[in-house]
C-alpha positions as CSV (number, residue, x, y, z in Angstrom):
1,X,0.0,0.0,0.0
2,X,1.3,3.6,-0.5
3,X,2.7,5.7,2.0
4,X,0.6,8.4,3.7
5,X,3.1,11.6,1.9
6,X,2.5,9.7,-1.5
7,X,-1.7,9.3,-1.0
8,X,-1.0,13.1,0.1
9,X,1.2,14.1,-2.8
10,X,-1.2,12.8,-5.4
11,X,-4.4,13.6,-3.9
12,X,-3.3,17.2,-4.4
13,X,-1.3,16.5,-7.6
14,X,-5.1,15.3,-8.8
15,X,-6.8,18.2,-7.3
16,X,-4.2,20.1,-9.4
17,X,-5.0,18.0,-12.4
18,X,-8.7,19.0,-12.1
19,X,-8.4,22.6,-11.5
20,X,-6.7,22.9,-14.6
21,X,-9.7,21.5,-16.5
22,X,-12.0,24.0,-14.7
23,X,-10.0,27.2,-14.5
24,X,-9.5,28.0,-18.4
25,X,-13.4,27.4,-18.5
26,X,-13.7,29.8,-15.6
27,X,-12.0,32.7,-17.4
28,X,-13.6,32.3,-20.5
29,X,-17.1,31.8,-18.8
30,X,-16.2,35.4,-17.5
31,X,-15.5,36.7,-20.8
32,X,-18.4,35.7,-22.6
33,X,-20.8,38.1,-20.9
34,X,-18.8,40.9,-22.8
35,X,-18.9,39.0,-26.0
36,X,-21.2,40.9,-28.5
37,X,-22.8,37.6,-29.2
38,X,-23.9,37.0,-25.4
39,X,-26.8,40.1,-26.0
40,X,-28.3,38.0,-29.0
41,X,-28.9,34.9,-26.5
42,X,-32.6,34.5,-25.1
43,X,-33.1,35.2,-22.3
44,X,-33.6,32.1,-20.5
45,X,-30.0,31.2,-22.2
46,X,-28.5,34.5,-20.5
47,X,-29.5,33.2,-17.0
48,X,-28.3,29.8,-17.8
49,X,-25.2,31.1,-18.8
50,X,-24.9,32.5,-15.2
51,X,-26.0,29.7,-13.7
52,X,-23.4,28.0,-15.5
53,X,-20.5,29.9,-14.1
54,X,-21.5,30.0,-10.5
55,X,-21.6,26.4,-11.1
56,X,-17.5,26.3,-12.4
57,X,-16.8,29.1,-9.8
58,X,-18.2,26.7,-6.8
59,X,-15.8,23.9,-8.1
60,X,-12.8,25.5,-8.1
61,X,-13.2,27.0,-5.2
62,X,-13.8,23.7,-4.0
63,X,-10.7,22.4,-5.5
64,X,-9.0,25.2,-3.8
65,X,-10.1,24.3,-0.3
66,X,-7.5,21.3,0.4
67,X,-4.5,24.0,0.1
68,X,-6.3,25.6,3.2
69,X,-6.7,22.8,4.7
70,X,-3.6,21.7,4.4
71,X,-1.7,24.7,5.8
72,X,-4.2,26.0,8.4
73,X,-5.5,22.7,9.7
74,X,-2.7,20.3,9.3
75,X,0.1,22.8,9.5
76,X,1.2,21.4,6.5
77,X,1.3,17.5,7.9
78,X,0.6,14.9,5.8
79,X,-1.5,12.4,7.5
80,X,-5.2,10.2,6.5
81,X,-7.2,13.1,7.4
82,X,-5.7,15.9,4.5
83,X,-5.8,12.7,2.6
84,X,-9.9,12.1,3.2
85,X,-10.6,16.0,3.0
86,X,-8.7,16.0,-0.5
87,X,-10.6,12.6,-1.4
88,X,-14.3,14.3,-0.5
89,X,-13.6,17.9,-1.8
90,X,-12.0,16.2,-5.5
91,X,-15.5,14.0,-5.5
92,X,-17.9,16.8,-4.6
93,X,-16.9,19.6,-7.4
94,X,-16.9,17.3,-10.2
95,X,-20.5,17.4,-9.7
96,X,-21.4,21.4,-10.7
97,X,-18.5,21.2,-13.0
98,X,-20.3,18.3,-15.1
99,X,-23.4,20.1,-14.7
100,X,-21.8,23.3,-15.9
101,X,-20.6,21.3,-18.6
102,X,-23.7,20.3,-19.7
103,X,-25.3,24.1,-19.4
104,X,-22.4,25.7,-22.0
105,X,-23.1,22.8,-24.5
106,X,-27.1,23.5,-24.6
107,X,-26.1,27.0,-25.0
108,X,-24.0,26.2,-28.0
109,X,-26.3,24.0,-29.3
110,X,-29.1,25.8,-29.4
111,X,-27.7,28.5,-31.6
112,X,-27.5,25.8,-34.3
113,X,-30.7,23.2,-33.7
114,X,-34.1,23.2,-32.4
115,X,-34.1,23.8,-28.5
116,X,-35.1,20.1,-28.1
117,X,-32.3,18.9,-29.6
118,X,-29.9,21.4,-27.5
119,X,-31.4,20.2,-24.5
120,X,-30.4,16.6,-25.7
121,X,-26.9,17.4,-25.9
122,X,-26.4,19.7,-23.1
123,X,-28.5,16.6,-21.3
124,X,-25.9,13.9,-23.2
125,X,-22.6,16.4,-22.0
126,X,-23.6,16.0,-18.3
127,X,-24.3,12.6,-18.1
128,X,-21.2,11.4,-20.2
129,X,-19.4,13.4,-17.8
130,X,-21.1,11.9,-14.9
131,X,-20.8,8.6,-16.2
132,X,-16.7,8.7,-16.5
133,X,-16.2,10.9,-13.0
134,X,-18.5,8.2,-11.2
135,X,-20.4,6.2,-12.6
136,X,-17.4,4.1,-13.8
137,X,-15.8,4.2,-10.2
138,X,-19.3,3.3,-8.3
139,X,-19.0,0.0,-10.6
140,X,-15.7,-0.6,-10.0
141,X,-16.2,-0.2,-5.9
142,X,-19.5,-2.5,-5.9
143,X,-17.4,-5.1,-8.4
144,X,-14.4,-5.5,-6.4
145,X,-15.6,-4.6,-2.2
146,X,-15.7,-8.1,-1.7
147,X,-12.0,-8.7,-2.4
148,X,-10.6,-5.4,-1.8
149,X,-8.9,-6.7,1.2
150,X,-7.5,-9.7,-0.3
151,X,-5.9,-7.3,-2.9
152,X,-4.2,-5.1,0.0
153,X,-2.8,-7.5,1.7
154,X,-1.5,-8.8,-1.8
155,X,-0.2,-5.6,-2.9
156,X,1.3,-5.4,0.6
157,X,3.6,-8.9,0.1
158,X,4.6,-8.0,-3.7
159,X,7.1,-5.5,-4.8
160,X,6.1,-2.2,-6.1
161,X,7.7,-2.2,-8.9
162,X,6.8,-3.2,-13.2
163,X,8.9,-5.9,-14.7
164,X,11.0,-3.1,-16.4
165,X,12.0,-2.0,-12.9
166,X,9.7,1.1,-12.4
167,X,8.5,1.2,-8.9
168,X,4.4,1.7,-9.6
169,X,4.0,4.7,-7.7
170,X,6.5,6.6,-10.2
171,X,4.6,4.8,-13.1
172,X,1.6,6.7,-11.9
173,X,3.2,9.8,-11.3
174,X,4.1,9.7,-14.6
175,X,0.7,9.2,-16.5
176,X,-0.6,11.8,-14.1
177,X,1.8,14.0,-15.6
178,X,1.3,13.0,-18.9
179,X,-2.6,14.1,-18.8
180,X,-1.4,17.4,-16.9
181,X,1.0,18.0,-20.0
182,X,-2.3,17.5,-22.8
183,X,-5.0,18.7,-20.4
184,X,-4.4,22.3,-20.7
185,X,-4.3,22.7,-24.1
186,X,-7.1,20.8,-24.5
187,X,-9.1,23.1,-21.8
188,X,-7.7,26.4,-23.7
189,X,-9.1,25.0,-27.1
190,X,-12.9,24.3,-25.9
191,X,-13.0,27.2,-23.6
192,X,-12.0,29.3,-27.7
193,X,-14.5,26.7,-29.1
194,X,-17.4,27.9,-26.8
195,X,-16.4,31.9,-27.0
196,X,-16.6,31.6,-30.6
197,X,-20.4,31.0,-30.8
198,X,-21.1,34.6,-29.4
199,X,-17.9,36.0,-32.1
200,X,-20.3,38.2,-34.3
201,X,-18.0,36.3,-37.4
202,X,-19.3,32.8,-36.4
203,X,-22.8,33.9,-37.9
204,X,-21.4,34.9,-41.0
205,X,-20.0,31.2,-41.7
206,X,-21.7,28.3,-43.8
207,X,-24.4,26.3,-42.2
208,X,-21.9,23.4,-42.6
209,X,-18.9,25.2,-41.1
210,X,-21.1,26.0,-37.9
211,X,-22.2,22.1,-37.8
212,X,-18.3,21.0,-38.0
213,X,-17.3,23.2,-35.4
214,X,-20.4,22.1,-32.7
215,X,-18.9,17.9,-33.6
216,X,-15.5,19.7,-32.7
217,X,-16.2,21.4,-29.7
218,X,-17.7,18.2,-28.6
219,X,-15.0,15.9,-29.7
220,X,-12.8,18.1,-27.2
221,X,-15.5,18.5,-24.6
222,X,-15.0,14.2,-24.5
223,X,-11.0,14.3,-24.4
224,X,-11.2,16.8,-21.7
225,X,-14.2,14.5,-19.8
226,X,-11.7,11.5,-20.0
227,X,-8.6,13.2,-19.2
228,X,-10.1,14.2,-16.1
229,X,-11.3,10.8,-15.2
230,X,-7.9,9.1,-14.4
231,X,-8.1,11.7,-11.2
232,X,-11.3,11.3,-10.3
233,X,-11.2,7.2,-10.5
234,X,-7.8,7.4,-8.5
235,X,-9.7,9.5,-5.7
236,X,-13.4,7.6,-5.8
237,X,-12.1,4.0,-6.9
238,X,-8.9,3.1,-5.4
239,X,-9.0,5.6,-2.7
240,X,-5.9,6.7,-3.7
241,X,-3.7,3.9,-3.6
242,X,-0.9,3.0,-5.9
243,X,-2.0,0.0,-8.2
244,X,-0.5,-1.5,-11.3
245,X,-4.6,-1.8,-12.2
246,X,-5.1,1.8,-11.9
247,X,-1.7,2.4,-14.0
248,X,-3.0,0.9,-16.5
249,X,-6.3,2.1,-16.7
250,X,-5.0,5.7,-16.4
251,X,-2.6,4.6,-19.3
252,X,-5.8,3.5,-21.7
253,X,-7.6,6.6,-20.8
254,X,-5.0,9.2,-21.5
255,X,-4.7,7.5,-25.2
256,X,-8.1,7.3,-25.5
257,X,-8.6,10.8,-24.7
258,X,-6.2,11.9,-27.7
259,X,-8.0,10.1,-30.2
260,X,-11.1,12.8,-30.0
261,X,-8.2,15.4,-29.3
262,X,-6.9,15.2,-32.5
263,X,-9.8,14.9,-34.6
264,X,-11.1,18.2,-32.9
265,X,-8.1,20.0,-33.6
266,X,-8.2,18.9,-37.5
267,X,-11.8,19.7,-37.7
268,X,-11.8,23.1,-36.5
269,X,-8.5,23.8,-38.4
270,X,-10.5,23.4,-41.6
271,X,-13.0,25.4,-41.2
272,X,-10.0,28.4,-40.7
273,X,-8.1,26.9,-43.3
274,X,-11.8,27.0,-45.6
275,X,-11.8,30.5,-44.0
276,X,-8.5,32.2,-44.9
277,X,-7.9,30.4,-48.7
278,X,-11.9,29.8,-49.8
279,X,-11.1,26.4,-50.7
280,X,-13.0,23.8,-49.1
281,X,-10.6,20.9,-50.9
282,X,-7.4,22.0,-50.4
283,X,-8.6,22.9,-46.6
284,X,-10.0,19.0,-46.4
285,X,-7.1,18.3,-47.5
286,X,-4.9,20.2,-45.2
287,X,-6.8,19.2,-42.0
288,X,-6.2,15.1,-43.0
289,X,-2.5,15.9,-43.6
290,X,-2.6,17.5,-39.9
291,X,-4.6,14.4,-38.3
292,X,-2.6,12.2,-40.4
293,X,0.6,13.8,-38.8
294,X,-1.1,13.9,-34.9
295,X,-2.4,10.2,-35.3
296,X,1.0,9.0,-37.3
297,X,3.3,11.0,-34.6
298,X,1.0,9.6,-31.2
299,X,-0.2,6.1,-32.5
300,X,1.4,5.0,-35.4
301,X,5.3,5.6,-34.8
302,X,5.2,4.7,-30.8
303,X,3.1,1.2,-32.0
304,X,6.3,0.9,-34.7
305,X,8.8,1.6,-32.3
306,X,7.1,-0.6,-29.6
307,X,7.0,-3.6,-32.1
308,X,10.3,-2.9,-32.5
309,X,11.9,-3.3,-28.7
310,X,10.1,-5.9,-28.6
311,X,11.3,-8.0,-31.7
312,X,15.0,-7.1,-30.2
313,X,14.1,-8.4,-26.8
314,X,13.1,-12.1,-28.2
């Protein structure tokens, strides 16, 4: 089982991980009341939109708490109780954020569909979200309570470590870094994806150019769900512990999460590329080059170079 500083270290390394996906939202939550789009919105969109940001502003505030905590309560001691606070706090604001969540995409989508329909997807956002930040861990815990114990004690009498020699708690540092290093981005791009529904410009494009962009936005809404849920699993699932199960289902969900990533990226890169040169073929063209290159670069020359260690090692 891990130590109590390393259940401490990445509880707050998690927190960390999920402020990130709610603070670049934040800011440009605040900015859209100022966009000259935001006066065109109904009204009942208007007040959602506010509802929306008290919603993000709750959550991190929330994830700001265990800092506090930590420092006022604990004098800065790492012990189980900064480790349960963290654990409670991190479970609790995922709930407004995924509700927030939910709010921006009905607002999106209904400047493009039918309300209806934007009530659908704002309805789908929330519960996709839901679904990965605990529905998947409430599974998990009911599936594996009754041999939970069994496992500790196993984890106790084996060596933390991989077969290549990593011990497992730096093997999850590691992919917790990893979705740090994509996660911002990622945030930065849908919080521009959401702002440019109330750009005054975004009315003046094709019907089919407005569509693309809405399938981007929520391609990147999804990466962003799932590279928050490696944090959220850690905290609900495992409690925090350091196991070569959650490893590797951290590891599965950080590639997942660039699959959508990239297609996002391409998709909204052609409708500037369509933008700027007024060719929609060369523009196709252009965007598969550039998810050619992201799904070549990520997928296709690490599964090359994988194939290849391990040819050499037999």
């Amino acid at each position: 089982m891990a130590q109590i500083k390393d259940k401490v270290q990445n509880a707050l390394d998690e927190t960390r991980m999920l402020i990130l996906g709610s603070q670049v939202l934040l800011g440009f939550q605040f900015r859209s009341v100022f966009e000259k789009g935001f006066e065109t919105l109904p009204e009942h969109a208007r007040y959602l939109k506010l509802g929306g940001l008290g919603l993000m502003t709750i959550a991190v505030g929330l994830l700001m708490a265990p800092g506090a905590y930590h420092q006022i309560v604990e004098r800065g001691e790492d012990n189980s109780r900064i480790h349960r606070f963290t654990t409670g706090i991190a479970e609790i604001a995922l709930l407004p954020f995924a509700l927030g969540f939910g709010i921006d995409m009905f607002v999106a989508a209904e400047k493009l569909m039918a309300q209806t329909l934007a009530v659908v997807a704002g309805l789908l956002m929330t519960l996709v979200a839901l679904f990965f930040w605990y529905g998947i861990e409430m599974m998990h815990k009911l599936a594996h309570q009754p041999v939970a114990k069994e496992k500790q004690e196993m984890e106790k009498q084996e060596p933390q470590k991989s077969s290549g020699g990593t011990k497992i708690k730096d093997k999850i540092k590691h992919v917790l870094t990893e979705a740090r290093v994509v996660l911002p981005g990622a945030q930065t791009l849908l919080g521009f994806q959401f702002i440019v529904f109330l750009m005054e410009s975004f009315d003046k494009l094709p019907d089919s150019s407005k569509y693309l962009h809405f399938a981007a936005l929520s391609l990147v809404a999804l990466s962003i769900v799932l590279l928050m849920t490696p944090a959220a699993y850690h905290r609900i699932a495992e409690r925090g512990e350091e196991t070569e199960h959650f490893h590797r289902y951290a590891s599965r969900i950080l590639l997942a999460a660039m699959v959508p990533l990239a297609l996002g990226l391409s998709i909204d890169f052609f409708i500037v590329a369509r933008k700027v040169i007024e060719s929609t073929g060369l523009a196709a063209a252009l965007a598969l080059a550039l998810l050619g290159l992201f799904y070549g670069l990520w997928f296709g020359f690490t599964a090359y170079r994988r194939r290849q260690r391990q040819v050499a090692s037999t």
